[in-house]
C-alpha positions as CSV (number, residue, x, y, z in Angstrom):
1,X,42.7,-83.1,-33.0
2,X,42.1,-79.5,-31.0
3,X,44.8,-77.7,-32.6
4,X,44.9,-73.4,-31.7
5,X,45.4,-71.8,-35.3
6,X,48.3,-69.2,-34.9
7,X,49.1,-68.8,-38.5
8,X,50.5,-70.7,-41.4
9,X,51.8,-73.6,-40.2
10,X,51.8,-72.5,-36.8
11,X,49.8,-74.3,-33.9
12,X,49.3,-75.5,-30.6
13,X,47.9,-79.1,-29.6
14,X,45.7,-78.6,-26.9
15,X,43.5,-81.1,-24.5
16,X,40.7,-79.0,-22.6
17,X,38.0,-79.8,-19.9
18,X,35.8,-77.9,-18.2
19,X,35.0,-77.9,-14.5
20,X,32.7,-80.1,-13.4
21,X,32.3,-78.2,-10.3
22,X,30.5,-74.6,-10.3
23,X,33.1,-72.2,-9.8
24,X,35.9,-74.6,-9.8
25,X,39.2,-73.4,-11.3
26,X,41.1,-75.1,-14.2
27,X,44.4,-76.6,-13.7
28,X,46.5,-75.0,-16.6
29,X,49.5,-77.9,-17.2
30,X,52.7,-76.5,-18.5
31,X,55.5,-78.7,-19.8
32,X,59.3,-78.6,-19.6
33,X,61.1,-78.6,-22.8
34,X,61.5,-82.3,-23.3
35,X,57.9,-83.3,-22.1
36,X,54.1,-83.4,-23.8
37,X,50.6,-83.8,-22.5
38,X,51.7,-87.6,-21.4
39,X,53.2,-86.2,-18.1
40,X,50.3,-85.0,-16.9
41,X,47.2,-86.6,-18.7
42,X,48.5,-90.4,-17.3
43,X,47.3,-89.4,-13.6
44,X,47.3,-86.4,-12.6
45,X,45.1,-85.0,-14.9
46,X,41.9,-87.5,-14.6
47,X,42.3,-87.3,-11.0
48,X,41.8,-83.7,-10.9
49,X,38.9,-83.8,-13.8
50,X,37.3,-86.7,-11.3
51,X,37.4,-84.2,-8.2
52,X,35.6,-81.8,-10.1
53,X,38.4,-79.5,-11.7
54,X,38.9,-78.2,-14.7
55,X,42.5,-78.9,-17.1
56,X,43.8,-77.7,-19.9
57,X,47.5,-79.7,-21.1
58,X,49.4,-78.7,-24.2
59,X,52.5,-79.1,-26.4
60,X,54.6,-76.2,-27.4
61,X,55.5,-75.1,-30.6
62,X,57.9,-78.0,-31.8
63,X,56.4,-80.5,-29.4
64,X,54.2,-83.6,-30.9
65,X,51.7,-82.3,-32.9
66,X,52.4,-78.5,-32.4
67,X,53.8,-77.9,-35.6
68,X,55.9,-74.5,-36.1
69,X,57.2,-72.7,-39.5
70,X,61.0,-73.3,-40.3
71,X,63.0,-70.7,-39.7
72,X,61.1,-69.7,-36.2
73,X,63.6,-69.3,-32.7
74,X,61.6,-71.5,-29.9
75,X,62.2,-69.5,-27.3
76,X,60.8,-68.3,-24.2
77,X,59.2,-65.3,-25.2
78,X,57.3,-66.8,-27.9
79,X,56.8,-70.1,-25.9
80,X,55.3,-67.4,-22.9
81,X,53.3,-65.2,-25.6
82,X,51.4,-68.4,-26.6
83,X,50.5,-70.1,-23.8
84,X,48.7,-66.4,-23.2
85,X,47.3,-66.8,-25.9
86,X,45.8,-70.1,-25.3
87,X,44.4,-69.3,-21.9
88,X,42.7,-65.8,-23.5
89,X,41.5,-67.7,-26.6
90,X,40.1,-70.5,-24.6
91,X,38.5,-68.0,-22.1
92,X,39.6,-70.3,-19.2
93,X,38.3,-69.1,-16.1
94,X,40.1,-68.9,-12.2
95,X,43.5,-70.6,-14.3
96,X,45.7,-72.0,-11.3
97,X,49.0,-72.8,-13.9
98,X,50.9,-75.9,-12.8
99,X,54.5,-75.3,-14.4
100,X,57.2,-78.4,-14.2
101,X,60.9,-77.4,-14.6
102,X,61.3,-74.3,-17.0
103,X,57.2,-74.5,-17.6
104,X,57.3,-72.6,-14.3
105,X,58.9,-69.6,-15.9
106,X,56.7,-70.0,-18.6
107,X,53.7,-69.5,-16.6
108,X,55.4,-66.8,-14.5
109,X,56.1,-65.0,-17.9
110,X,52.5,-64.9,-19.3
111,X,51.4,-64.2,-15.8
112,X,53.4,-61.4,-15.3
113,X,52.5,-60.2,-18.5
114,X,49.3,-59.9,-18.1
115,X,47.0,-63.0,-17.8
116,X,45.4,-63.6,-14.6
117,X,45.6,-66.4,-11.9
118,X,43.9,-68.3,-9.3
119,X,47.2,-69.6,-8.9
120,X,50.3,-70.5,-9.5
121,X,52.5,-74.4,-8.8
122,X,56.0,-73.9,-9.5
123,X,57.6,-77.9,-9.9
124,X,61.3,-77.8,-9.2
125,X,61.2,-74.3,-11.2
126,X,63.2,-72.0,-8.9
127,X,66.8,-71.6,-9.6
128,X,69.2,-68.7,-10.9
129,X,71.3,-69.8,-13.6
130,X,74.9,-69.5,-12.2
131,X,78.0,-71.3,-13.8
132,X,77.1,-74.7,-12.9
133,X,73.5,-74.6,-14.5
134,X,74.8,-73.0,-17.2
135,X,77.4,-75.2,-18.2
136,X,75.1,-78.1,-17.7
137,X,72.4,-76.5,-20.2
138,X,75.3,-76.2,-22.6
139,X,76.5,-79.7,-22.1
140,X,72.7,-81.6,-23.1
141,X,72.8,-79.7,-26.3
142,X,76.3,-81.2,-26.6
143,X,75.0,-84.6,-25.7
144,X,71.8,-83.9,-28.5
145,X,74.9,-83.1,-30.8
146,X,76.6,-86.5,-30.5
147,X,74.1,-88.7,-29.7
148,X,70.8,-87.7,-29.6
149,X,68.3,-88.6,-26.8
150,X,69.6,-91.9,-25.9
151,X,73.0,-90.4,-24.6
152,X,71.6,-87.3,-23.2
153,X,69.1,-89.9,-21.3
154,X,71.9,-92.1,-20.0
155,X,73.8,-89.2,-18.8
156,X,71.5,-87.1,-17.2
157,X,68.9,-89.6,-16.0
158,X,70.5,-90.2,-12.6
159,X,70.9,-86.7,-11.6
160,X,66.9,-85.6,-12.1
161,X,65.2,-88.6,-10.9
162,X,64.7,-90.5,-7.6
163,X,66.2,-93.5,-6.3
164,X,62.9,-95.5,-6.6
165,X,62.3,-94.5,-10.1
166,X,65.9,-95.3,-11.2
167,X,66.3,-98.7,-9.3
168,X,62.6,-99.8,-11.3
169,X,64.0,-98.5,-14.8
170,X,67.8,-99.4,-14.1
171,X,67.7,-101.7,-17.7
172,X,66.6,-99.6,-19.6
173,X,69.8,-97.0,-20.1
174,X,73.2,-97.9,-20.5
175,X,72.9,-100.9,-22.5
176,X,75.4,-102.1,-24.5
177,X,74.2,-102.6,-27.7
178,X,72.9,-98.6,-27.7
179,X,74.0,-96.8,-31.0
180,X,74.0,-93.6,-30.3
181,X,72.8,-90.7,-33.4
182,X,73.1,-87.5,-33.2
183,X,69.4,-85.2,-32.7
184,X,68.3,-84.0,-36.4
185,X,69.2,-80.0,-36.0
186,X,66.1,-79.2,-37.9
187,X,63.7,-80.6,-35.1
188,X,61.8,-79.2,-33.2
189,X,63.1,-80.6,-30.0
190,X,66.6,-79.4,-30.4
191,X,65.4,-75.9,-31.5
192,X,63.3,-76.0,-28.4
193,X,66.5,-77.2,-26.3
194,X,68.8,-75.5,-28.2
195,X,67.3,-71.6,-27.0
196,X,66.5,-72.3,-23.2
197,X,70.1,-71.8,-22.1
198,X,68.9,-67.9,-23.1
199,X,65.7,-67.8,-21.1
200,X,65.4,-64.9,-19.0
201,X,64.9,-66.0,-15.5
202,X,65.0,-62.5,-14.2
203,X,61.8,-62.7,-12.7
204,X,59.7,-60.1,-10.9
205,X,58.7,-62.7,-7.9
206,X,57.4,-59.2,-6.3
207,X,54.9,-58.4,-9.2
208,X,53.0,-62.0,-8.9
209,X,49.7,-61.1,-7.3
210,X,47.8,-64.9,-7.2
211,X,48.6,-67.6,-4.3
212,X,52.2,-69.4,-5.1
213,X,52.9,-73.2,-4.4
214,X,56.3,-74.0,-4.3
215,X,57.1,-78.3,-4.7
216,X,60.1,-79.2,-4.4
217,X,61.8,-83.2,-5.2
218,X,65.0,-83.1,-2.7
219,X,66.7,-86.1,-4.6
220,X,66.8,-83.2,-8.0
221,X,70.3,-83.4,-8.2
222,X,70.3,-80.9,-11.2
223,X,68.3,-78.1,-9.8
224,X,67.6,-77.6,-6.7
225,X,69.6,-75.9,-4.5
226,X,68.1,-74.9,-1.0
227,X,69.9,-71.3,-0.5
228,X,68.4,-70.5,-3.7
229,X,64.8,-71.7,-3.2
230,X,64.8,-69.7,0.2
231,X,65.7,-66.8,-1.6
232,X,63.3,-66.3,-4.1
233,X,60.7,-67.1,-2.0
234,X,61.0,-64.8,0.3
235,X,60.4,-62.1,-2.7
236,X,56.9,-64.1,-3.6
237,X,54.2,-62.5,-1.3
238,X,51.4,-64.9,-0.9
239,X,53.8,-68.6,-1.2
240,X,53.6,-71.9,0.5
241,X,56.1,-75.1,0.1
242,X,56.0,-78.7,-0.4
243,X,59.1,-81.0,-0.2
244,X,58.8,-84.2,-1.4
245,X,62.3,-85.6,0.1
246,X,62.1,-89.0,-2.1
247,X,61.4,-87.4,-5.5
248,X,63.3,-86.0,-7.9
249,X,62.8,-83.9,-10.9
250,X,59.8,-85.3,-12.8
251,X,57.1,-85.3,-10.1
252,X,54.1,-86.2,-12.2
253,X,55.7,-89.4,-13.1
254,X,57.5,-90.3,-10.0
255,X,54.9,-89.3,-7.6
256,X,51.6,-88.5,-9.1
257,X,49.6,-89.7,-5.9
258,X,51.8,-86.7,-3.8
259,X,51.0,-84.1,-6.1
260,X,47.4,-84.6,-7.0
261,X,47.3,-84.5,-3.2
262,X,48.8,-81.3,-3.0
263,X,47.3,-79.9,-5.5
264,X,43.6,-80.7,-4.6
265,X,44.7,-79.2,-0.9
266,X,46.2,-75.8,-2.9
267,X,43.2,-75.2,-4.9
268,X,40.8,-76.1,-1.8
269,X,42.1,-73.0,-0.1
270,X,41.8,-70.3,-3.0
């Protein structure tokens, strides 16, 4: 199992390929907080390896198989510092990172920092954490506290996913013999969702110097908001955007086809 050593009980899980392709760049996949490697290596990933790209997909600290010493905060600055490090250790060359949800910050934080990029795919990452967002960040740990997973999935699902999606997997929420348990407080998970209602999202969208994608999924009921969006965009120099009016949150699941499409077209014209 490729595992990045970063001390003591400290690692990342990590699955690599290199570019086919001469000169190709490699897609650098970064997670949201509840996600793994799963999201991306079911289609999106072997697409892109098959069209010649390089990927790189990996689990945070606290995610499967990353393990993490007790006692350490999961939070953005550390969740930032070692995705940096993974891309210098790994020496990945022309990086274009492909962030879903809060992995967009992620990305923007090590790049912004310091690592370079061919470019950079923000999924359903822009927002500005106003009352509402807040309150719902505070209200899934809630959810985690009283009844783990299960609940926090049969609440939330509806509001971050598209109709398609939710009419195919309907049966499988709200059923009711469910018995809801709270999430074990010494998990990685809920130290992982527990600190990203503190993420900085004060970004400096001027300071980004690679190529920006922007996708958006119109049916995320959670967060996108269109005044927003237009916003920060207009303080990105070099930015395009995708809409994909019939998705929701979790593109790489709900519309893999769309976005290996619009990815092979972003990386074509780096």
């Amino acid at each position: 199992m490729p595992l990045l050593n970063l001390g003591p009980n400290d690692g990342l899980y990590y699955e690599h390929s290199h570019p086919a392709n001469t000169g190709a760049p490699t897609f650098v996949f970064v997670n949201p907080i509840t996600g793994s490697v799963d999201i991306w290596q079911a289609e999106v990933g072997p697409a892109l390896r098959d069209a010649g790209y390089g990927t790189l997909a990996y689990n945070f600290r606290g995610q499967a198989d990353s393990p993490y010493q007790d006692g350490t905060v999961l939070n953005d600055q550390l969740i930032s510092g070692d995705l940096s490090q993974l891309v210098n250790t790994l020496e990945i060359d022309r990086p274009v990172f492909v962030g879903l949800s809060i992995g967009g910050l992620f990305a923007l934080q090590a790049h912004l920092s310091g690592v370079d990029a061919a470019g950079m795919v923000l999924l359903n990452t822009l927002r500005t954490i106003g009352p509402r967002i807040a309150w719902i960040n505070d209200a899934v740990v809630r959810a985690m506290d009283v009844g783990g997973a299960q609940l926090m999935g049969d609440i939330m699902t509806p509001l971050i996913w598209g109709p398609e999606w939710l009419a195919a997997n309907r049966g499988n929420f709200l059923q009711s013999d469910t018995e809801y348990s709270p999430m074990d407080k010494n998990s990685g998970a809920y130290n992982l969702l527990s600190n990203m209602g503190s993420a900085d999202w004060n970004v400096k969208y001027e300071d980004i110097n690679c190529p920006v994608l922007v996708v958006m999924g119109l049916q995320d009921r959670v967060f996108y908001d269109a005044q927003v969006v237009t916003q920060l965009m207009r303080r990105i120099a070099d930015v395009q955007r995708v809409d994909i009016p019939h998705a929701g949150h979790m593109l790489p699941l709900e519309v893999p086809n769309d976005l290996i499409r619009e990815l092979q077209l972003f990386a074509a014209d780096l």
